[in-house]
Phi, psi and omega in degrees: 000311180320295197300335171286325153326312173323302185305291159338326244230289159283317200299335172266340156315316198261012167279304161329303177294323178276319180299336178298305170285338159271008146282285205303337185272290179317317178333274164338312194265313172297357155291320125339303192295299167297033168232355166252325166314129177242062183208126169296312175301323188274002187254297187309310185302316166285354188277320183313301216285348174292312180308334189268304165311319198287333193269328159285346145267347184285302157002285205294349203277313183296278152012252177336322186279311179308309186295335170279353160309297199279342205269292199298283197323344175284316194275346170297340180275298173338266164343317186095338151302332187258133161296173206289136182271126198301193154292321191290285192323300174278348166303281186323332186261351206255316184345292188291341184288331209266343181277311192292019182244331149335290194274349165326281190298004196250294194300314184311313219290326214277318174315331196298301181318305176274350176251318152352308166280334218262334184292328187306346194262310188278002172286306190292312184293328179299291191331284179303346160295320178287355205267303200297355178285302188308314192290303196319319177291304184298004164276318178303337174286303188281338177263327159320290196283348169275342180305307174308301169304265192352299189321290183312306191282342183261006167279346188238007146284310152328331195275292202304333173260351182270315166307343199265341155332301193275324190305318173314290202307298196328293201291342197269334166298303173002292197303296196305325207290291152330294160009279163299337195279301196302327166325316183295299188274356142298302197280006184260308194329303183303335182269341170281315183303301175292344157252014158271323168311326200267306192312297206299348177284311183300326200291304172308334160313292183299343170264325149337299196283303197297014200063029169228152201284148227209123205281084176302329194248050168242319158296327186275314175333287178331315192295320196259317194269317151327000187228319202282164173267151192224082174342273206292338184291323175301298177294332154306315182280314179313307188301286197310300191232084195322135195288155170275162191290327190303335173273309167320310165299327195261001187247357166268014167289311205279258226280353191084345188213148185275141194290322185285000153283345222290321190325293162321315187284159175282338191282084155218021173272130161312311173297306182274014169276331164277357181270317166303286170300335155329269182326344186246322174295344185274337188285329157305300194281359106344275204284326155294342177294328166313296159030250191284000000 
């Protein structure tokens, strides 16, 4: 009987002792557990409930001591060695059968409790995982359209510089084109002068002849610019309407010089182009007096 006691005896020591290390396994995981938990309540709630293991181990520690207490005094009877186990001593081992059964259901309620909690965490952290998916996409949504708006505007910069590209070549043909043009009609204005002259001479001519009085020194204008010689006006129709070579000959008789030089002559001075045309008016006034 003694021995069966014994056995019983141990076999709850060593139960004991294994519910112990699986506090202590717990201890360690709920330790564990707070250093990942960022939410305070849920840090406070798990610190209560480690204080609560701690206190049931200490329990389950005593428990364990007492049962190796009794555990030694059995074997002391056995032996012959040990004394007799008083009455306190067996008050004290029924004590403990009646605590180890206590905190048995005190420990399911704490597990309960504590996986409880522990779903409890894993809810909020999923929840709070969808909720951080949900932003996380919608961030990825919002940088796809800004990327697409970039796209779009550096495609419409693009556009905005090959026109203004083009609009530059344009104003810069423009430009060449003005040039030319005002060149142009700077060198036609002396062939402008001498046909207002000539033209306002017929008119006046016609009016002579008709008997209404009449403007003369508008008729000697007329005269002079149709007889006399005139450098820059030759050279303005040459430039306008190119001379035949036969004219070209008769035009280095009057001036001296070939119309297709000009780049080369010197005559570009107001003085000496009248000093020039002199001379093609004396060359005129030559060849009518053979004439004649």
């Amino acid at each position: 009987m003694a021995h069966e006691n014994s056995s019983r005896m141990i076999d709850s020591s060593m139960h004991k002792l294994e519910m112990l290390g699986r506090m202590y396994a717990e201890r360690t995981r709920l330790e564990n557990r707070l250093v990942r938990i960022s939410v305070l309540d849920e840090k406070e709630i798990i610190k209560e409930k480690l204080r609560k293991v701690n206190e049931q181990r200490l329990k389950q520690e005593d428990i364990a001591r007492m049962a190796l207490k009794a555990q030694e005094n059995l074997f002391g009877k056995l032996s012959g060695l040990a004394p007799e186990t008083s009455q306190s001593d067996a008050i004290s081992t029924k004590n403990s059968k009646a605590k180890y059964a206590e905190d048995s259901d005190w420990e399911n309620a704490i597990s309960a409790a504590i996986s409880a909690s522990l779903e409890d965490v894993k809810k909020k952290k999923f929840i709070d995982f969808a909720k951080w998916q949900a932003e996380h996409q919608k961030h990825i949504e919002d940088k796809i359209r800004v990327v697409a708006s970039n796209s779009k505007l550096i495609t419409r910069i693009t556009a905005i510089e090959a026109e203004a590209l083009a609009a530059a070549q344009n104003l810069k043909e423009a430009n060449r084109a003005i040039t030319t043009l005002t060149t142009t009609i700077e060198g036609q204005k002396p062939l402008l002068d001498i046909a207002v002259k000539i033209r306002l001479g017929i008119i006046e001519s016609y009016r002579k002849r008709t008997g209404i009085d009449y403007d003369q020194s508008i008729l000697d204008a007329r005269n002079s610019a149709a007889h006399d010689g005139n450098f820059d006006v030759d050279i303005a129709l040459h430039r306008t309407k190119p001379l035949k070579p036969c004219q070209i000959a008769a035009f280095k008789q009057l001036y001296g010089t070939n119309p297709d030089d000009l780049h080369t002559n010197p005559f570009n001075s107001s003085a000496i182009s009248k000093m020039v045309s002199l001379n093609g008016t004396m060359e005129m006034c030559k060849a009518w007096a053979s004439k004649t």
